[in-house]
N, C-alpha and C positions, 0 to 999 in steps of 0.2 A: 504493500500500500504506500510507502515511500514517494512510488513515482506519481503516486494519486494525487499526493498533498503537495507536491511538487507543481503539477498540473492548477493546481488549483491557487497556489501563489501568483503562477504565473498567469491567469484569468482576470485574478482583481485588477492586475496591472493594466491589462487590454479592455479590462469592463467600461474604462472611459470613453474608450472608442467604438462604442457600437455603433453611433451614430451614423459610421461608413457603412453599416451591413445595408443590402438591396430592400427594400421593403415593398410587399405585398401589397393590393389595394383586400384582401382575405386575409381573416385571421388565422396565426399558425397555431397547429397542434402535434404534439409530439410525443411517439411510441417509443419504447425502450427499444422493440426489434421489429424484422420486417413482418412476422406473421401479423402481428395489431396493424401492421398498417393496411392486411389484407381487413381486418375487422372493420376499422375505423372505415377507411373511407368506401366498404359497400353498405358503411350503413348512414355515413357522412356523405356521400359522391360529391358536390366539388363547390361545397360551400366553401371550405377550408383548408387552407395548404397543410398536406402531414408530412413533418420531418420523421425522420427514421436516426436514432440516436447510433445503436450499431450498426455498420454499413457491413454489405455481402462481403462473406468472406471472412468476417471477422467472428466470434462468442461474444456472450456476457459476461462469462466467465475471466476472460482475459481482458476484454476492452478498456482501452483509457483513453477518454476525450480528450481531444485537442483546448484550449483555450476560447476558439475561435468558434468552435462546435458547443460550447455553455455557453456562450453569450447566445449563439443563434437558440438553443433552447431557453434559454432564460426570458427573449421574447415572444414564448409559443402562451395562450391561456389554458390548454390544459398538457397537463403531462402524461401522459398512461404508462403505467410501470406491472409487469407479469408481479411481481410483489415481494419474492423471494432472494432475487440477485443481491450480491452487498452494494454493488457495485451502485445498484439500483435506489435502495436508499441511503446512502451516501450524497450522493446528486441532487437527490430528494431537497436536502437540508440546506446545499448548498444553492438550490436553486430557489429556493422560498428567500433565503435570505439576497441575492438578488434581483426577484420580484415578488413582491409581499401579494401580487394581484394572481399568481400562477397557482391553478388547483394542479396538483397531486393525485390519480387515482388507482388506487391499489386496486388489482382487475381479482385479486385472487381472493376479495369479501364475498365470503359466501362459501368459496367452492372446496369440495370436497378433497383435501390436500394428503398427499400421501407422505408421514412422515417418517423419521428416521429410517432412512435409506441409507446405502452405501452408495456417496454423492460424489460432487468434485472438489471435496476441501471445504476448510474454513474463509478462506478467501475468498469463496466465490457464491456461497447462499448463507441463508440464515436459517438458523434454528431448527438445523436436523432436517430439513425438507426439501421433497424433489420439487423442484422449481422449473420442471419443464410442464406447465399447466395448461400453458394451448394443444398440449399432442393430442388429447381428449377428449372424447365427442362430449361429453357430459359437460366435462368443466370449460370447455372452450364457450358453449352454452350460458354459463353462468359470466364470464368474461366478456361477451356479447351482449349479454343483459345490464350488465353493469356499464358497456360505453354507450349503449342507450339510454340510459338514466342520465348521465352526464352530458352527456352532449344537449339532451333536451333540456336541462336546467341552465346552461351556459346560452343556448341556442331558441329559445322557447319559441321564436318564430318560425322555426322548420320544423317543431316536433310534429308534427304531422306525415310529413316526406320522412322523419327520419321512423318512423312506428311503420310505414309503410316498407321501406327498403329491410328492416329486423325480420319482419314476417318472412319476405321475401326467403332471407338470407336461412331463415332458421329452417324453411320449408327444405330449402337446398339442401343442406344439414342433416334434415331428417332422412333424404333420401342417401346419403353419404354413408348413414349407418345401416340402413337395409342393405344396400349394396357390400357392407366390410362385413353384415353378419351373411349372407348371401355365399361370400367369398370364402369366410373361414368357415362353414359348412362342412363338418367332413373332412378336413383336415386330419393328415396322419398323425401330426405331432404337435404340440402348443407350446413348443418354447422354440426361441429363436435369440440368437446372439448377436449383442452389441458391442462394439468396441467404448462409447460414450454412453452411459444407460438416461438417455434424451426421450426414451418410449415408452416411461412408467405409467402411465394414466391412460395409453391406446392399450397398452397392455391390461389394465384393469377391465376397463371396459368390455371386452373381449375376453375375459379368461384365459390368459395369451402369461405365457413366463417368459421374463426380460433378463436373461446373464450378461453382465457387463466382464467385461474384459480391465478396467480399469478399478483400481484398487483405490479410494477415499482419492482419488482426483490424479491421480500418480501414472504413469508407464505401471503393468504388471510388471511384479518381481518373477526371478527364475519360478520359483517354490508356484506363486499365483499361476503361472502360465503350467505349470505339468498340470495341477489339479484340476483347470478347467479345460485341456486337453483330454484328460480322461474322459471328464464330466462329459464333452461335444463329442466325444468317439462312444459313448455309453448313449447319448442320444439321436449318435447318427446325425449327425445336423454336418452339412458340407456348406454352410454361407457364411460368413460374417458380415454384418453390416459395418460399415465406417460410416461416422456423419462427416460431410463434407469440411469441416473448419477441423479437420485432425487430422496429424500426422498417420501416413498409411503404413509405415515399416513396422511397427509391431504386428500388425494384422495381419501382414502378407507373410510373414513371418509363423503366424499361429494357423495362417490356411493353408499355407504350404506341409508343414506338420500335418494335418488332416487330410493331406489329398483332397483341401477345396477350394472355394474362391472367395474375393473382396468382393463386395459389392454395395457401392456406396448411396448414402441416402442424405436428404437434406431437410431436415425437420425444420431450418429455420430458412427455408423458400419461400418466399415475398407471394405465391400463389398457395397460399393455406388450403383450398378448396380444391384444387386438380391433383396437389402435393400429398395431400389424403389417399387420395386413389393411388395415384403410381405407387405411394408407398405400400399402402396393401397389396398392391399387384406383387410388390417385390417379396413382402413377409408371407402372401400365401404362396409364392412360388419355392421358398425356404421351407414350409411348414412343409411340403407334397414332395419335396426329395428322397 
């Protein structure tokens, strides 16, 4: 966290110059990652510019804003934050205290959180909890309800278009999970391996087992990698998922061991709703090997 508060020295210093940033004749709003921005704006569509705090390609887990990136979020009116990163509220505090007018909203009130898991560290969520809460038809649900609620209290002249485009979204939704229970149907086997365990809540949902290959946030150790070598050759399982923002050489490494393959996925795809599907396509293809 060093280079955070580092970061964040160097922001006050630039926070005089905002004045140079381009401005909108639309108010900005801004998501911690790119999936909210698929939420936000099909339920906003283009009332409102949304910034995207981590940019493709990068985690939550690792991310550290520029200077230049808090001032531009410090003039968004609302913030949506998945709830659980540090990273996330850290920023939180520092962004209130650069705009006293900027709401805050924690998307993961309400939703049914899976805790005490074998996660990515101390460093990167809070309080024992899997923090990846949009993988989830249920709780993405709940996340979705909650940036309708906000938005129409910020917005209260569009709630109307914005209750219309939620229905919309939710009906999409509904069918998204006909189709994943459709899929895993009949499936030979119900677990399926991760290198990043980013698929705790698809997994629920589905009765689906999630083995992570990473140990409390870490590279597996030698010791970690036999045991769950055994474990993927006692379940027959030939895929590994990599999520796309990870290093691929330990995984190629533990398929090669298996006589099987990498095959990578992107849970934090800026297309939440198509990104569903390919995904499933990929995890029932894994389940029927």
């Amino acid at each position: 966290m060093k280079r955070v508060s580092i970061v964040f020295m160097l922001l006050f210093l630039l926070f005089g110059c905002q004045q140079r940033a381009v401005k909108s004749n639309k108010s900005l709003v801004t998501v911690s990652i790119l999936p909210l921005k698929f939420f936000v704006e099909r339920i906003g569509a283009d009332f409102f510019d949304v910034n995207v705090l981590v940019p493709p390609g990068s985690g939550p887990e690792t991310y550290e804003p520029s200077p230049q990136e808090m001032i531009r979020v410090s003039n968004s009116v609302l913030f949506f934050k998945t709830g659980y990163y540090e990273i996330e509220n850290l920023l939180s505090v520092k962004l209130k205290d650069m705009n006293k007018d900027l709401t805050v909203v924690d998307l993961s009130k309400g939703a049914d959180i899976i805790k005490e898991v074998q996660e990515e560290g101390h460093a990167s969520h809070c309080g024992g909890v899997d923090p990846h809460i949009w993988s989830g038809i249920s709780t993405s649900k709940v996340m979705i309800n909650n940036i309708l609620q906000e938005l129409s209290n910020k917005f209260p002249e569009h709630k109307a278009e914005f209750e219309t485009n939620y229905s919309k979204l939710i009906t999409e939704i509904d069918s998204l999970d006909v189709y994943i229970k459709n899929k895993l149907k009949g499936a030979k086997r119900s677990t399926f391996v991760m290198y990043h365990p980013s698929l705790g809540y698809y997994a629920r949902d589905y009765h689906l087992n999630q083995i992570a290959l990473e140990a409390e946030g870490k590279s597996p150790s030698a010791s970690h990698i036999r045991s769950l070598i055994d474990l993927i050759r006692k379940e027959e399982i030939k895929t590994i998922f990599l999520q796309a923002q990870f290093d691929v050489h330990n995984t190629e490494a533990i398929a090669n061991e298996i006589k099987g393959k990498v095959v990578t996925i992107d849970p934090l795809d800026a297309d939440w709703l198509g990104n569903m599907y390919r995904m499933t396509d990929k995890i029932t293809t894994s389940l029927n090997e």
